[in-house]
KOLNU-780874 format. One line per field, with one value per residue (C-alpha): residue number from 0; x negated, y negated, z. Coordinates in steps of 0.2 Angstrom, whole numbers, plus 2048, in hexadecimal, padded with zeros to 3 digits. Example, Ala and Ser with C-alpha at 12.3 -4.5 7.8 and 13.67 -1.06 7.14 Angstrom:
<pts>
resi: [0:1]
u: [7C2:7BC]
v: [816:805]
w: [827:824]
</pts>
This chain:
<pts>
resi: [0:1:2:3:4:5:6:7:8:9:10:11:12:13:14:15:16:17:18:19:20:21:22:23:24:25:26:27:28:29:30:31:32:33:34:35:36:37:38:39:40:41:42:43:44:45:46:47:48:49:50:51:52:53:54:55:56:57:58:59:60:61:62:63:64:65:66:67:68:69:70:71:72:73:74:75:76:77:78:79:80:81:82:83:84:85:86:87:88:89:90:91:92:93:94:95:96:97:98:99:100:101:102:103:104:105:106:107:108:109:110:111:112:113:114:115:116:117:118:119:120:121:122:123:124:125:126:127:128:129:130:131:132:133:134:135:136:137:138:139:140:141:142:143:144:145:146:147:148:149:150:151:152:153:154:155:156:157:158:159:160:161:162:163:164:165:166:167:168:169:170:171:172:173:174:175:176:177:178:179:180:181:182:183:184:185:186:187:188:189:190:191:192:193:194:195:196:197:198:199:200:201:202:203:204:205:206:207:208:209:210:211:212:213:214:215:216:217:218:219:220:221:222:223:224:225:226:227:228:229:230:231:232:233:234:235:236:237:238:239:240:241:242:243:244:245:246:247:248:249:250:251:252:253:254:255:256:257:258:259:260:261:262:263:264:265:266:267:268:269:270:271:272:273:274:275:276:277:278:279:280:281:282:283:284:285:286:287:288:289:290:291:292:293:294:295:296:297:298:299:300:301:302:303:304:305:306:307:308:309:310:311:312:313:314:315:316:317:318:319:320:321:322:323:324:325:326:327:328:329:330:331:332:333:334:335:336:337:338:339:340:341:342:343:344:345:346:347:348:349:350:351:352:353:354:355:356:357:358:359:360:361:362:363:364:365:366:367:368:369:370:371:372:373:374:375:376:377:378:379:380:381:382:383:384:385:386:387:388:389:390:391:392:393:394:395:396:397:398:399:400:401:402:403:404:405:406:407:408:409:410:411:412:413:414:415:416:417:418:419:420:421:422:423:424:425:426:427:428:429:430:431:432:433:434:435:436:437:438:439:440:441:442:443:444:445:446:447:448:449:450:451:452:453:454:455:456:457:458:459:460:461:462:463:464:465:466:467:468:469:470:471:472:473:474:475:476:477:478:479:480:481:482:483:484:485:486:487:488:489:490:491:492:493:494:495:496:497:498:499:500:501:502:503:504:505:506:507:508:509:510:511:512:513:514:515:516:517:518:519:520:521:522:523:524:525:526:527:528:529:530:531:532:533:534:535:536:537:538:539:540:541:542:543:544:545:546:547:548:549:550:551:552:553:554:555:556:557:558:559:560:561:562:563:564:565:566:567:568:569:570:571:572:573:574:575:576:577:578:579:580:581:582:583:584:585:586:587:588:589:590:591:592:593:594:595:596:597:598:599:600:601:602:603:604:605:606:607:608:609:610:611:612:613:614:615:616:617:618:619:620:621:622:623:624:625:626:627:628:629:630:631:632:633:634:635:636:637:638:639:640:641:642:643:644:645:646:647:648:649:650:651:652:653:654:655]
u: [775:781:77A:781:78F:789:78B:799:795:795:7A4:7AD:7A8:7B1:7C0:7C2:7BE:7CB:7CA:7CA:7D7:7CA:7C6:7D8:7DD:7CD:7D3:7E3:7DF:7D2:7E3:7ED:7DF:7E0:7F0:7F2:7E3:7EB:7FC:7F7:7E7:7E6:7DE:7DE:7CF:7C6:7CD:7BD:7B0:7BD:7BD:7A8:7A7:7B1:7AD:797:79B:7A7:79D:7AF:7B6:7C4:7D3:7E1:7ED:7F7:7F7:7EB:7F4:7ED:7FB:7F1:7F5:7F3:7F3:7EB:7F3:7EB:7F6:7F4:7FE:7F8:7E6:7DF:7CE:7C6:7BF:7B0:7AA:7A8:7BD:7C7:7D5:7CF:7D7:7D5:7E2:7EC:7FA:808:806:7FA:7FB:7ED:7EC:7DE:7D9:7D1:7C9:7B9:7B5:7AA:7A1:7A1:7AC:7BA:7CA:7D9:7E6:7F3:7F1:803:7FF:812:812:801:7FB:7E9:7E2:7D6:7CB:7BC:7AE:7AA:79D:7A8:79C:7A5:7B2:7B7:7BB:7A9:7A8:796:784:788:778:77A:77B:788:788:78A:790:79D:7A2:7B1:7C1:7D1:7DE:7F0:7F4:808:80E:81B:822:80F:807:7FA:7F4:7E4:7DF:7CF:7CD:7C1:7CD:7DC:7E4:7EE:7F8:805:80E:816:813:81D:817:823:821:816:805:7F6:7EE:7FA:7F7:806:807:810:81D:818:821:81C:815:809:7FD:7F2:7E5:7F3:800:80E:813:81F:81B:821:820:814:803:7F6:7F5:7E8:7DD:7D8:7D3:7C3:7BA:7B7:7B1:7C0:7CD:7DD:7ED:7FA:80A:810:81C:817:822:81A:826:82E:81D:81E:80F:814:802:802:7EF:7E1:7D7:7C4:7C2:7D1:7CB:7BD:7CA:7BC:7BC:7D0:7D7:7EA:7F8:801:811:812:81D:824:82D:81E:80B:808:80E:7FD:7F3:7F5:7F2:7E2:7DA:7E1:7E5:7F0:7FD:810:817:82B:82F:823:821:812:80C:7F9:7EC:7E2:7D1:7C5:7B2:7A9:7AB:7B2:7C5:7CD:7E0:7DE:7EA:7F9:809:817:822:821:82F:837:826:81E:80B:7FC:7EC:7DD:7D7:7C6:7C4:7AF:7B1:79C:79B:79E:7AC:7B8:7B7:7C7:7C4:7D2:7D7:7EA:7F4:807:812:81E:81C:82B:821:82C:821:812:818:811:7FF:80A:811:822:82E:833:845:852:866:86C:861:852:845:844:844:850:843:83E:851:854:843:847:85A:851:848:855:85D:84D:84B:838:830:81E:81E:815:814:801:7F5:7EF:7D8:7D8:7DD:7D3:7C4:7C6:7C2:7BA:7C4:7BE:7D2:7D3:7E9:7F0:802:806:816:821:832:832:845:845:833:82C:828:81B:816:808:7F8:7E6:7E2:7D0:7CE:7BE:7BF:7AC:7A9:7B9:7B5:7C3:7C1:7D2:7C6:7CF:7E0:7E6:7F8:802:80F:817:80D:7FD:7F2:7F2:7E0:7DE:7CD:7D2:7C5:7CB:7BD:7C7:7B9:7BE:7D0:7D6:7D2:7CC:7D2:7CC:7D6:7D2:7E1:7E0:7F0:7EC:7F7:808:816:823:833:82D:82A:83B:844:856:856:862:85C:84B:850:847:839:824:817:809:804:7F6:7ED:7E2:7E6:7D8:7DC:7D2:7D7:7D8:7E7:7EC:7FC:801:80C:7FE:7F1:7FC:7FF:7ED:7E7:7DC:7D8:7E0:7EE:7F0:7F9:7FD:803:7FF:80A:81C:82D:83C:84E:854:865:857:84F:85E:863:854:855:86A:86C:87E:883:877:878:88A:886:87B:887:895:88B:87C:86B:85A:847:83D:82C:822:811:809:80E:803:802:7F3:7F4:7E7:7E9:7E6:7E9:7FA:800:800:7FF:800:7EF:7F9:80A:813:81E:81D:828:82B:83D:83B:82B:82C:81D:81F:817:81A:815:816:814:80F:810:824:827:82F:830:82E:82D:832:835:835:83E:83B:844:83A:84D:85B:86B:87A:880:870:86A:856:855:849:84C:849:841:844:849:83D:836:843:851:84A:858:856:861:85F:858:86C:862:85E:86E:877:86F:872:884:889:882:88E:89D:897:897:8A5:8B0:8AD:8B0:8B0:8A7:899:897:88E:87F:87B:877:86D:85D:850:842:833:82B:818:811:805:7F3:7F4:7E1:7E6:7DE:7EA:7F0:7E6]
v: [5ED:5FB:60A:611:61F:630:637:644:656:663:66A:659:654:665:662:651:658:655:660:651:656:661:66A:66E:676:681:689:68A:693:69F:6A1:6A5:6B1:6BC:6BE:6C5:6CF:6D7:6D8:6DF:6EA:6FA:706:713:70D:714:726:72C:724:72D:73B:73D:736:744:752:74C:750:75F:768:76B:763:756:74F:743:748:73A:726:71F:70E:704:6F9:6EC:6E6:6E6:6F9:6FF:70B:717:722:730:73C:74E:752:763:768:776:788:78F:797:7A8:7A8:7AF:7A0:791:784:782:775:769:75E:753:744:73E:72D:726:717:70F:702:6F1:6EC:6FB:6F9:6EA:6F4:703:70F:715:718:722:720:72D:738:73D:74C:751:764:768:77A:780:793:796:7A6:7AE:7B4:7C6:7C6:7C0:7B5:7A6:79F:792:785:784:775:76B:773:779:775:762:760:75A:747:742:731:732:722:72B:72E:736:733:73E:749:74B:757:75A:76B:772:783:78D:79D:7A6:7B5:7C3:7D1:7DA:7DA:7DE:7CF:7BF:7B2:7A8:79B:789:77C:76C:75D:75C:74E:751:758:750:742:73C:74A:751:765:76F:77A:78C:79C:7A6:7B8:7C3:7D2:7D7:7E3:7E9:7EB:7DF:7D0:7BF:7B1:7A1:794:785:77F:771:766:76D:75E:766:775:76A:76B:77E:77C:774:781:780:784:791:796:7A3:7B2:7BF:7D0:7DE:7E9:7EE:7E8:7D6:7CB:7BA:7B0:7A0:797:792:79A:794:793:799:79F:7AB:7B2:7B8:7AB:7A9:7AA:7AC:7B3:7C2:7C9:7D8:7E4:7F0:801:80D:80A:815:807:7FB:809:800:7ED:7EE:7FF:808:819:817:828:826:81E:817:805:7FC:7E8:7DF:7D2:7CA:7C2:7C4:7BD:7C0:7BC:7C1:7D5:7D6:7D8:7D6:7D7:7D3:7D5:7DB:7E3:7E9:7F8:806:811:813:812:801:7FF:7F3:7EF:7E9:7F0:7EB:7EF:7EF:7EE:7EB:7FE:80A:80E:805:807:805:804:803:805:808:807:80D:80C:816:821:82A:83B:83E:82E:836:842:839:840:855:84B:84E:83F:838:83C:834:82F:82B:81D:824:817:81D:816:81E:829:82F:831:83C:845:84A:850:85A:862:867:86F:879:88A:885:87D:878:869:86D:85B:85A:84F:841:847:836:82B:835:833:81F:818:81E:81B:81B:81C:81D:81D:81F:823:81E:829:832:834:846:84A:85C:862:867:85A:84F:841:838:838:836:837:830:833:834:833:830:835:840:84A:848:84C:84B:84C:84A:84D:84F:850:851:85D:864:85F:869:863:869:865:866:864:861:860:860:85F:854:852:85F:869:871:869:875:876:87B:879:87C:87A:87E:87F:87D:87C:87A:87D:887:87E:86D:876:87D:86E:870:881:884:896:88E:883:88B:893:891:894:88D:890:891:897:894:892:892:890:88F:88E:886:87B:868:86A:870:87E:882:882:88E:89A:8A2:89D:8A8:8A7:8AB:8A8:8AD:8A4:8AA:8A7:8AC:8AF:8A6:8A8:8A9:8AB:8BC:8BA:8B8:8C8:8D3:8CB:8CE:8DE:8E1:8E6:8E1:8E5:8DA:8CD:8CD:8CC:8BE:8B4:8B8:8B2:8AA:8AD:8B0:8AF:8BD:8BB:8BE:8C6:8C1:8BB:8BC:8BE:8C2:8BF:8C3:8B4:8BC:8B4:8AA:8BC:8BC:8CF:8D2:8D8:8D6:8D1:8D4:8CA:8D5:8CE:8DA:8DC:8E2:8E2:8DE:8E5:8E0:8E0:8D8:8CE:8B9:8B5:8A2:8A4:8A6:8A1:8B2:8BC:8CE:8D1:8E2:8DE:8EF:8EB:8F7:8F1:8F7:8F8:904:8FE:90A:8FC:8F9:8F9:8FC:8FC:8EF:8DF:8D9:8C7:8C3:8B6:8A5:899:88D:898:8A8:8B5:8C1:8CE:8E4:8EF:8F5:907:90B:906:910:920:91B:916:925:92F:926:929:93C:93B:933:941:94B:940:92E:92B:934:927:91C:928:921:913:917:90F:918:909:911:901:900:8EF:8E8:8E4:8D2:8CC:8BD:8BA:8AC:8A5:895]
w: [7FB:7F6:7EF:7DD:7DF:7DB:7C9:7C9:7CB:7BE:7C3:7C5:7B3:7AB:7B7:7AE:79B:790:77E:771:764:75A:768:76D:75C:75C:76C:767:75A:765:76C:75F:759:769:76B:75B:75B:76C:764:754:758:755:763:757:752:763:75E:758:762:770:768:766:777:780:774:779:78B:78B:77D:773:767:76B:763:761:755:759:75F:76B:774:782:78D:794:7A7:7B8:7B6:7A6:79D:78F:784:77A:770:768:772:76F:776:76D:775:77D:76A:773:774:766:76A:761:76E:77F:784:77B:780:77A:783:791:798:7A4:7B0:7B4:7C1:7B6:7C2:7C4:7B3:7B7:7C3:7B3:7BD:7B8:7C3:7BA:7C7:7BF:7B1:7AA:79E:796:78F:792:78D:794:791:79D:798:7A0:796:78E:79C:7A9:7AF:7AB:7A1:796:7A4:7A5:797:793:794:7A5:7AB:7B3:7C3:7CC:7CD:7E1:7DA:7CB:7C2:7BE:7C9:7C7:7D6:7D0:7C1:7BD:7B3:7A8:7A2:7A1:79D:7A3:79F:7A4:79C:7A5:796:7A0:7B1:7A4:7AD:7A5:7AD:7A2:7AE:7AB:7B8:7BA:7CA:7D7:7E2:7F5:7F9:803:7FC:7F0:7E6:7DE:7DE:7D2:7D0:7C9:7C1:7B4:7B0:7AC:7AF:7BE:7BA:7AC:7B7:7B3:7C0:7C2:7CC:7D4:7E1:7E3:7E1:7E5:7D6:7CA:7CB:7DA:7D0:7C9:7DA:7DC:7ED:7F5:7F8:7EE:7F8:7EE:7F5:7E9:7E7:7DD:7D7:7CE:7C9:7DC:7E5:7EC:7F3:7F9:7FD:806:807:7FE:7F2:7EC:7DA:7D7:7C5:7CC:7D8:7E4:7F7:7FE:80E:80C:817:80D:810:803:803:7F6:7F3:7F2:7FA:7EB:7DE:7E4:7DB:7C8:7D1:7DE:7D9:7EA:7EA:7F8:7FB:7F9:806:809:807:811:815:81C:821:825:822:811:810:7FF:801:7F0:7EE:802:805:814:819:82C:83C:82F:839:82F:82B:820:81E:831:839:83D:839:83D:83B:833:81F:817:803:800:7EB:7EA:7E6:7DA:7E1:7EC:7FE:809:81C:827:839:83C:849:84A:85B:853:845:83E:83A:828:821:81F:813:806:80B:806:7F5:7FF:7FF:811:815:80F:814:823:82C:824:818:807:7F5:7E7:7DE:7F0:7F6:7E5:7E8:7FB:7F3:7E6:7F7:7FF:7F3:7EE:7F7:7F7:808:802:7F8:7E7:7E0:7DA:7E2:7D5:7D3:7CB:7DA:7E6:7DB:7DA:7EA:7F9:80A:81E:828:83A:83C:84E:852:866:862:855:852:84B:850:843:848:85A:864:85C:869:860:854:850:83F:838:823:81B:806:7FD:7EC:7E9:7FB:809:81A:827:837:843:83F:851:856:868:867:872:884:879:86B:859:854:83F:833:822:814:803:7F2:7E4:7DA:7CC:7CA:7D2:7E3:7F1:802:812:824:833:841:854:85E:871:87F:877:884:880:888:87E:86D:86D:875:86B:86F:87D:880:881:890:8A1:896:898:891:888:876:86D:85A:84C:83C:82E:81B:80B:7F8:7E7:7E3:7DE:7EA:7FA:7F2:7E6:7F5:800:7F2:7F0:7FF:80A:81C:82D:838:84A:859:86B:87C:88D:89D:89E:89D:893:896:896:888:87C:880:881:86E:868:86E:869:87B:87A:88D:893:888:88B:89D:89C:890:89E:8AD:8B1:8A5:8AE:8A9:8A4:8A7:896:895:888:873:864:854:847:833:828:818:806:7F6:800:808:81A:822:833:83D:84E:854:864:872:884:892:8A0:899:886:879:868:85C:84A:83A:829:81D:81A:807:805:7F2:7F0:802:808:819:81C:82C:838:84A:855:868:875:884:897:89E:89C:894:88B:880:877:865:864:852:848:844:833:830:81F:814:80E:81A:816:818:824:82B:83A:839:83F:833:82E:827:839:840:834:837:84C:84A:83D:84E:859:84D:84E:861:863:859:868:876:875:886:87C:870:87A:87B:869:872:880:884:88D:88E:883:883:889:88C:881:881:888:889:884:875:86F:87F:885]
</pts>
């Protein structure tokens, strides 16, 4: 017996259903309907329940002052023209983005799942002001109640941002800083993010700047702990930063590890941008690595030049106090010694191969045509006042080529609450070591000074090493120098300064021409220019001044050489820079051609002259003229020298 086949399936019975005619025209019309509902709908109608919907979770009000359109696909495709989103109500601007156009793509198929995918959002003249608050403990990028959580699972994604011929401006009252820059996508960047091409300008702590280059696409800006990666020039004025890394909310300005070449015309110039009372300086250029981690700045393992001396190193800026606090530990291999005069408010030299920038070059002009050697450019009470500083600056040698040998340099500068200590400021010169303590009181005008300098063991033929009558000499020098007075520059200092001055030497050598001309022992020196010099052994040198409101007098002065004594006595005025000095020879040898009378040192510092006291050779040669009336062989009698001289007491006081 065959058994029954078995009924058709479900899905067999729908597979054979055919619409009766009724049917068939109902759906048709179903048809009809949709496609004209799609082809004729409206999506302005969702404006509003967007609008609500946005404005609920940013807190602001948002609107679209233009069409809303939804291209249907395999992509979706939203469209919107005229957005504006309100500001935080504590900011005087009442809007705090808008844009022209903004197109978004989204993924079809997450919606079923309830998430949301925007593949690209094209944003077409975008303008966004980003402000912090009066408090500076946010800004208005901080949008909602601020108090939710981060969700660890958002139904929301965005993949890429474009934009097109955007703005951005960022404005800090408090920091007198605003930023005011266009950005437009380029293609590139990690993770199909396109970054943007930047320029602009602004003001840094009120200080005026432009800037360019590139950055990451500011949607990365949304995740402020993810570093964002800049690569930016910068100019402000003739001081240029160029910064290559990545910054952590970028917006707070406060974690960043960059590499920085800066580089500028004066270290002076960084005063008005960071706060740094740094001294003048020549053009300078470095490069390092800057690092920021809350209040703690650090510019690590720069190397660089400044002026024609090359400098490295390590600099850390503590901002957490009530001042700031610059540490530093320098290093130079080379210090060209006319670079630091920044620190005596002189400008470095200028012309020839020498580093300096115009205003420096017309300043250093102006020097040299001044009669006047102290530089009298005030020091600035405001900038010593403004931060506090801990320098240790090393010099492995210095090119000095106008001063005594100079071979190198320990410096360590202490500033704290408008008090400076240079201690030590120790300098090789000369095969000996110039030792100085420098502490100066800025805290009310005028500033007070107080030095202390020992010289020990500076030898003779090194200190005078373009002298070619000091070849062959020898000797060691030595002295202290010790300062005190009221003034807001060197000049100023100098001029009312009391104190005292006293420098020596013990047993050496010197040649013997010198001697004689200081002496005017014309056959002798005539001799010795004729044939061969020779070496007189010397004694004992010093000399003794007693510092009174800036008028040096002498206490003591005296050269004995077993060949000749010189006593002198005199005055030095550091207040108009002038010399008045009388120089007494007494040769210990017998010549008939020589001179004995004084010798006037006169002149200014900058300009001294040496030269007989003309008085008493008058009175000696109107002898001679006399004498030689009678007989002229008799005229030389005027010129006889019996060798009075005596020698000095040479305890060696001054001579170590």
């Amino acid at each position: 017996m065959e058994r029954a086949p078995p009924p058709p399936s479900r899905f067999a019975r729908l597979r054979r259903w055919r619409p009766s005619r009724t049917a068939g025209y109902v759906l048709g019309a179903l048809a009809l309907a949709l496609l004209v509902l799609v082809l004729l709908f409206d999506w302005n109608w969702f404006k509003r329940p967007l609008e609500r919907a946005v404005g609920a979770a940013t807190g602001r009000e948002f609107r679209i002052g233009g069409d809303l359109d939804v291209d249907l696909g395999r992509t979706i495709t939203v469209s919107a023209d005229r957005l504006s989103l309100s500001n935080a109500a504590w900011s005087k601007q009442p809007r705090m983005a808008a844009a022209e156009r903004v197109e978004v793509d989204i993924a079809p198929w997450p919606l079923l799942a309830l998430r949301l995918r925007m593949k690209e959002i094209r944003a077409v003249r975008p303008d966004i002001l980003l402000e912090t608050d009066p408090d500076g403990e946010g800004g208005n990028w901080e949008l909602g109640d601020g108090d939710d959580e981060p969700d660890p699972d958002p139904r929301w994604r965005l993949e890429r941002l474009w934009i097109e011929d955007g703005r951005l401006r960022f404005a800090d009252a408090a920091a007198r800083t605003d930023i005011d820059i266009t950005l437009d996508s380029v293609e590139g960047g990690d993770r199909g993010q396109a970054p943007v091409a930047v320029a602009g300008k602004g003001h840094w702590r009120g200080a005026a700047f432009r800037l360019q280059g590139q950055a990451a696409s500011p949607l990365e800006l949304a995740d402020s702990d993810t570093p964002y990666r800049i690569d930016l020039d910068a100019r402000a004025g003739r001081t240029r930063a160029s910064a290559s890394g990545t910054l952590t909310n970028p917006f707070r300005f406060r974690t960043f590890d960059l590499r920085m070449k800066l580089s500028g015309a004066d270290l002076e110039e960084l005063y008005p941008l960071l706060g740094l009372a740094l001294p003048p300086s020549p053009p300078y250029a470095l490069d390092g690595r800057l690092r920021r981690d809350g209040e703690l700045w650090r510019y690590e393992g720069f190397k660089g030049t400044v002026g024609d001396s090359d400098l490295s190193g390590d600099v850390r800026i503590d901002a957490s106090g009530e001042r700031p606090l610059f540490t530093a530990q320098l290093l130079s291999r080379k210090l060209d010694f006319d670079d630091l005069a920044g620190f005596l408010g002189a400008p470095p030299s200028a012309g020839g191969d020498e580093t300096a920038n115009p205003e420096q070059a017309a300043e250093a002009a102006r020097r040299a045509a001044s009669p006047r050697l102290f530089p009298d450019k005030p020091y600035d009470l405001a900038k010593l006042n403004a931060m506090d500083a801990d320098v240790r600056w090393r010099a492995q040698a210095i090119h000095a080529p106008s001063l005594p040998m100079i071979e190198d340099m320990d410096a360590h500068l202490v500033l704290q609450g408008g008090l400076l200590r240079l201690q030590p400021l120790d300098f090789g010169v000369a095969g000996g070591k110039v030792r100085a303590d420098i502490r100066m009181d800025a805290r009310k005008a005028p500033i007070r000074t107080r030095l202390q300098t020992s010289l020990r063991g500076l030898e003779l033929p090194k200190l005078f090493a373009n002298a070619e009558l000091a070849q062959g000499t020898a000797g060691r020098i030595g002295g202290e120098v010790r300062l005190a007075g009221a003034g807001n520059s060197v000049a100023a200092l100098l001029a009312q300064a009391d104190g005292d001055v006293a420098v020596g030497m013990g047993r050496g050598r010197v040649s013997n021409l010198v001697m004689e001309l200081a002496g005017l022992d014309i056959a002798e020196s005539l001799k010795f220019l004729l044939t061969d010099d020779r070496q007189v052994p010397i004694r004992c040198a010093f000399a003794d001044f007693a510092v009174d409101d800036g008028l040096m007098t002498s206490r003591a002065l005296a050269f004995d050489s077993t060949d000749t004594i010189i006593v002198g006595e005199g005055t030095i005025s550091l207040k108009d820079e002038s010399l008045d000095l009388l120089l007494r020879p007494r040769p210990k040898d017998r010549s008939i051609l020589s001179l004995r009378s004084p010798l006037r040192l006169g002149g200014t510092l900058k300009d001294p002259s040496f030269r007989p006291d003309m008085k008493a050779l008058g009175v000696r040669g109107a002898i001679a003229l006399a004498l030689g009336s009678i007989t002229p062989p008799a005229a030389l009698l005027a010129t006889f020298e019996t060798g009075p001289g005596e020698d000095s007491d040479c305890g060696g006081k001054y001579a170590r």
